[in-house]
Every structure is written in structure tokens, then in C-alpha cells.
N, C-alpha and C positions, 0 to 999 in steps of 0.2 A: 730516166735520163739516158741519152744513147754513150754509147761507148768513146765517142770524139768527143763529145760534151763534157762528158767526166774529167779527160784528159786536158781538156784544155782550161775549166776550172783549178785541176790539178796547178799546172802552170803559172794560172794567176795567185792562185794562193803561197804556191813558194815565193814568189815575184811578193808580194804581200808580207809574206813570214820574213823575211831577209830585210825588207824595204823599211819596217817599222821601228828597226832597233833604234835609229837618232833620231824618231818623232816623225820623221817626215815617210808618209805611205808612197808618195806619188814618186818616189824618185829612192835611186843605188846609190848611197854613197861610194865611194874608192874600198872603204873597210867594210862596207856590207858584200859589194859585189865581188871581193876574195872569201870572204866566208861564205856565200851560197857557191862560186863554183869549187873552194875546193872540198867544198862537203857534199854538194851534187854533184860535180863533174870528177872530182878527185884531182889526179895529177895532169888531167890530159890537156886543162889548157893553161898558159900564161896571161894572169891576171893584169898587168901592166899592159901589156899587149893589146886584151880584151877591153880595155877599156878607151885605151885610143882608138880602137877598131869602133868600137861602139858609142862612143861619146861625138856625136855628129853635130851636137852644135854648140859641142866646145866648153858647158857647163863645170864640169871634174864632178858630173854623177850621172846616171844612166836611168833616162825614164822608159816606164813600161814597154812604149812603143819602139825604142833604143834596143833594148831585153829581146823583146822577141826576134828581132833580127839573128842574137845569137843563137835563142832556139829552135829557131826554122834550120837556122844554118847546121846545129849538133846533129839535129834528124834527118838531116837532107840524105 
């Protein structure tokens, strides 16, 4: 498996690991998506923030396709 592959499995699985704690894989709750970033990102972003940022259609959870916007945007 090549080196981007890895990484971007990587990503889905954190996405995955954080996502399943209320039953539900496909989607961030409010309380999962502060416990992945402040344990992958630490201090550097505001959770309430990020989630308005990210919640694009309005839900109050953030799916996969939602996510990756912020992790293109952390790596940019």
C-alpha cells in the first residue's frame, strides 16, 4: 500500500474511531467531534467554531464528507 494510501486510511479510521462511540459510524456527534479534535488536534482549534464551520447542512453532527473538509483544510 503506497504511502498516501496509508494516510488517508489513517484518516478514515480516526473518522471511524471517534464516530462510533453513540452507535452511529456514519456521522460526528457535537461530543465526539470535541473529543477527536482535542485529542488529535489539541488546543489549536475551537470546537463550537468547528462545528458550525462544518455542519453544512445544518444536522448538529458532522459526516465524513463534512470532516474531511476540516482535514484538507489542517494540511493545507
Amino acid at each position: 500500500m503506497s504511502h498516501l494510501l496509508r494516510n488517508i486510511r489513517s484518516i478514515i479510521c480516526i473518522f471511524e474511531k471517534y464516530a462510533k462511540d453513540d452507535g452511529d459510524c456514519d456521522t460526528l456527534s457535537k461530543g465526539e467531534l470535541k473529543q477527536l479534535i482535542q485529542t488529535e488536534f489539541a488546543d489549536v482549534i475551537v470546537v463550537s467554531t468547528v462545528l458550525h464551520l462544518l455542519d453544512t447542512d445544518c444536522d448538529g453532527k458532522v459526516g465524513f464528507e463534512e470532516f474531511t473538509v476540516l482535514v484538507f483544510k489542517v494540511v493545507k
